[in-house]
C-alpha positions as CSV (number, residue, x, y, z in Angstrom):
1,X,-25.1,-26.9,40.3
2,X,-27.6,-29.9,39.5
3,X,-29.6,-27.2,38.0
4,X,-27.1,-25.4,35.8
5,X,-25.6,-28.4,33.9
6,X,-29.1,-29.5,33.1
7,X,-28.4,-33.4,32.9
8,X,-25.7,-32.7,30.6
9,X,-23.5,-34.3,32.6
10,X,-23.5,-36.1,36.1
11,X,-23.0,-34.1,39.5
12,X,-21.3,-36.0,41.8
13,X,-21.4,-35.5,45.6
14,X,-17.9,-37.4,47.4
15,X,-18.0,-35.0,50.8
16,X,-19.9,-32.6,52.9
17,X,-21.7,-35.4,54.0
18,X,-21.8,-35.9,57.9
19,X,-25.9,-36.9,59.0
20,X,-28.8,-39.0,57.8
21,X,-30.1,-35.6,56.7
22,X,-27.1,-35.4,54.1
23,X,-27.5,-38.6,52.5
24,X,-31.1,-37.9,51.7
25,X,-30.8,-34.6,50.3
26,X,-27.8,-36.1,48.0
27,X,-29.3,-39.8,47.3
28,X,-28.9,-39.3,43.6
29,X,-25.1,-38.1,43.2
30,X,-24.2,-39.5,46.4
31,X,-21.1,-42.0,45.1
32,X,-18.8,-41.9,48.9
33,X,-19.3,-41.9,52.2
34,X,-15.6,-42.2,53.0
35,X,-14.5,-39.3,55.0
36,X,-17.0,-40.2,58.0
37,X,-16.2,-43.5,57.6
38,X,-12.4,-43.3,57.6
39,X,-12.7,-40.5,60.9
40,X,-14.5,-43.4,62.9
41,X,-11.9,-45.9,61.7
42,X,-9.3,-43.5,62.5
43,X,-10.6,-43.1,66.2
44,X,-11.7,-46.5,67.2
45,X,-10.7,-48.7,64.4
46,X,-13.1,-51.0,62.9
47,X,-15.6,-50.9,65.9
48,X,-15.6,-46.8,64.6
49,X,-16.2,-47.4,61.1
50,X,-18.9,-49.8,61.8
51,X,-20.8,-46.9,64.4
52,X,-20.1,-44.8,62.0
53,X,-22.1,-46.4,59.2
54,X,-25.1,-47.5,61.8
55,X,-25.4,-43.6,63.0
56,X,-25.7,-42.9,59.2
57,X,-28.4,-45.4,58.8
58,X,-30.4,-44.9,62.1
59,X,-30.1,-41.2,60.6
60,X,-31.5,-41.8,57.0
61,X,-34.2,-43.9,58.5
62,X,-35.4,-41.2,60.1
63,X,-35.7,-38.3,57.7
64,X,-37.1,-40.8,55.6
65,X,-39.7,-41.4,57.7
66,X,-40.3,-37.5,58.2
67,X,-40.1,-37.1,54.4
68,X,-42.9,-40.0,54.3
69,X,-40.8,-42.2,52.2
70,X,-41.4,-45.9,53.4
71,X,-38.0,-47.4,51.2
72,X,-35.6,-45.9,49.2
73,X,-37.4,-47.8,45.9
């Protein structure tokens, strides 16, 4: 899709994303994390939520690493 609008206009990616691995591939157009985030609040209120958001971190942190990027400057 990025690919077929050219930069004419702005692809933005609101789902599909569940893993570290997600927000990586999508770090340009990513604008919401909501659904995971809602799901965890949903099962285990804030305590959820909050998991929720460190799984996605631990996750980026580490296909960053693999991808040999030190930040995401």
């Amino acid at each position: 899709m990025v690919r077929a609008v050219a930069g004419a206009v702005p692809v933005l990616v609101d789902g599909g994303i569940r893993r570290g691995t997600d927000v990586l591939r999508h770090w340009r157009s990513l604008h919401g994390l909501s659904w995971p985030v809602f799901f965890g609040l949903a099962a285990r209120g804030e305590a959820g939520a909050r998991h929720v958001i460190e799984m996605l971190n631990g996750e980026l942190e580490v296909a960053m690493a693999l991808c040999g990027c030190p930040s995401v400057g």
